[in-house]
C-alpha positions, 0 to 999 in steps of 0.5 A, spaced: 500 500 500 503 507 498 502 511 503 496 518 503 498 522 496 502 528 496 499 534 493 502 538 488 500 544 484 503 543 478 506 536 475 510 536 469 513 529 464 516 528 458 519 523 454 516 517 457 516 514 450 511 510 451 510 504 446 518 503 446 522 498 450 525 502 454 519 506 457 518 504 465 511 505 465 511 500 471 515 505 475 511 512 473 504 508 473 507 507 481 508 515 481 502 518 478 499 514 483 502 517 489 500 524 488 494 528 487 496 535 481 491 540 480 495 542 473 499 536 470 504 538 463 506 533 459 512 536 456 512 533 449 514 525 447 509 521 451 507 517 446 512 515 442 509 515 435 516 515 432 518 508 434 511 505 435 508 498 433 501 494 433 506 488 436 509 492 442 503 495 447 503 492 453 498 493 459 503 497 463 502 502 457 496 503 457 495 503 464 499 510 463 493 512 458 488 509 463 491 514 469 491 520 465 484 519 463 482 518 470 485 524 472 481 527 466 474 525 469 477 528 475 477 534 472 485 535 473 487 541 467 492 536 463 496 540 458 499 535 452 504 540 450 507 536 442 514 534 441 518 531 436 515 523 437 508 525 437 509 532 432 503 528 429 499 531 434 501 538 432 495 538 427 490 538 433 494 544 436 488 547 440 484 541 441 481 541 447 476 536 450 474 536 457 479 539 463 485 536 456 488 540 451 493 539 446 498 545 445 505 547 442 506 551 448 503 554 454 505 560 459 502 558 465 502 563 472 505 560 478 504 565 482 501 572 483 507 575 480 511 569 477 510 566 470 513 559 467 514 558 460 513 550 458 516 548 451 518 541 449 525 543 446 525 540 439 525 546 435 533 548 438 535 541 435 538 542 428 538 535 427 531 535 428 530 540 423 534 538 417 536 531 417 529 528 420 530 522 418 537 522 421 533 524 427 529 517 427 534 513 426 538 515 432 532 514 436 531 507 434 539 506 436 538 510 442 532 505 444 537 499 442 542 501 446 537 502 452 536 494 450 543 492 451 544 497 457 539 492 460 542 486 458 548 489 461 545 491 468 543 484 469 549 481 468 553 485 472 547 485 478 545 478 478 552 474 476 557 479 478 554 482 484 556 489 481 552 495 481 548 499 475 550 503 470 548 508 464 551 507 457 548 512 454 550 518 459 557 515 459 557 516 451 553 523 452 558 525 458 564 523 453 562 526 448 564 534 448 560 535 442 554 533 446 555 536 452 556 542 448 549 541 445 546 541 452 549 547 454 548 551 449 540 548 449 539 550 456 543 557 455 538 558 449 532 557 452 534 562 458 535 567 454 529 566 450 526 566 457 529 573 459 528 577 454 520 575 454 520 576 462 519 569 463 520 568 472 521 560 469 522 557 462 521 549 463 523 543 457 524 535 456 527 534 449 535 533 452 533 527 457 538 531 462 534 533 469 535 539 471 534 546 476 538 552 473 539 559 474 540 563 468 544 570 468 545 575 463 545 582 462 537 582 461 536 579 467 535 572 470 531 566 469 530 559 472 530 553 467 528 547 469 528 540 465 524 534 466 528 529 463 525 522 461 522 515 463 527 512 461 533 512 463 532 517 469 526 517 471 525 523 474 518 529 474 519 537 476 514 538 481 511 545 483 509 545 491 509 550 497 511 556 492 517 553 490 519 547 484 523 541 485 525 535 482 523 528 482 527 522 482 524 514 481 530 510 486 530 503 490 525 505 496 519 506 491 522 500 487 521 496 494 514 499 496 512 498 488 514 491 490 511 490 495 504 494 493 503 490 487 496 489 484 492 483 486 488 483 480 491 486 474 486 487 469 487 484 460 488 489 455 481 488 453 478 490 460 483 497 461 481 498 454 473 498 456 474 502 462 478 508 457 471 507 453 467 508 460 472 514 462 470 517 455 464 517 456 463 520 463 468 526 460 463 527 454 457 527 458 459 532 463 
């Protein structure tokens, strides 16, 4: 059983990738369960449109859906901001049902004096500009190498009695090339953010958590990154006045363990109850 909810003001995701194999829907379905939002971000790449595949949707996926849905009916304000994954969406731009609403971006007031920008981050992407397919096909190896990654943790837990580590942050960390990028994304961002008076920018895209404080001669803004459902597991929260950042770590694996569903629904019956949702929001 996980412990009373935690009330937050304002949730923000991104990058969960779902419909990929290195989505850990399991351990966000456990989060989302654990707090109670009042506005929720989902900051670009929640479905991987990209990458998915009739054959790979498992229950753990749909149940992401199922909770989201939930939340809807709850009336909980849930913003879908697009990314690159899900660019298909940007043709509904505007589209709103209910408490949900399809956006590119989104300025929000935190406070009576303080406004945060939210954007997924894609449009810095060079890469993602020019060379789309180029784009694509890095996301396939990169979600290949998530796979291997696996693999290799479980060799080195199980048989080795090692600890668990990150191919892709080490290539990343390695590479000047991408550290450069990330900077320079984060210092892009803040600056947009300074010269239209934004208190707060707030991003996914780069899979790189963070709360920073940025400074130029305009003036100063906070910039915050999500990061992703992948590898870091992690969410930004806005609580009590101020912003923070979560992270998925082994005392929620322990309680997840311990908490899991007696009963566990089929893809049939999670798929009847997203109907039933639907039905309730469209008649209220």
């Amino acid at each position: 059983m996980q412990n009373k909810k935690r009330n937050v003001d304002i949730l923000v995701i991104s990058d969960v990738h779902l419909g990929t194999y290195g989505c850990h829907a399991k351990e966000l379905l456990f989060y989302l369960k654990s707090i109670e939002p009042k506005i929720v971000v989902l900051n670009g790449d929640i479905i991987d449109i990209w990458q998915f595949s009739k054959r790979y949707w498992p229950k753990s996926h749909m149940k992401i859906i199922k909770q989201l849905m939930h939340w809807m009916t709850k009336r909980i304000k849930i913003y879908y901001i697009t990314g690159n994954h899900d660019e298909m969406l940007r043709k509904f731009s505007g589209f709103k049902m209910g408490s949900f609403k399809i956006v590119d971006k989104l300025v929000l007031p935190v406070s009576e004096n303080e406004k945060a920008w939210f954007f997924h981050g894609d449009v810095f992407d060079v890469t993602m500009q020019h060379s789309k397919w180029l784009a694509k096909l890095g996301a396939i190896g990169y979600d290949l190498l998530i796979l291997i990654n696996r693999f290799v943790n479980f060799i080195s837990v199980k048989l080795l009695n090692g600890g668990k580590f990150s191919l892709s942050k080490r290539i990343k960390n390695s590479v000047k090339s991408a550290v450069k990028f990330i900077n320079s994304f984060e210092q892009t961002a803040a600056d947009i953010a300074i010269t239209n008076n934004y208190d707060y920018v707030v991003c996914g895209h780069i899979h790189q958590p963070e709360i920073k404080t940025f400074s130029n001669n305009n003036g100063s803004t906070v910039y915050l990154n999500s990061g992703d459902w992948i590898e870091n597991l992690t969410a930004l929260e806005y609580a009590d006045g101020k912003w923070s950042l979560y992270k998925f770590g082994e005392t929620e694996r322990e309680e997840m363990k311990k908490g899991q569903e007696e009963y566990d629904p089929s893809n049939t019956e999670l798929f009847d109850e997203l109907l039933a949702g639907f039905k309730i929001m469209k008649a209220s």
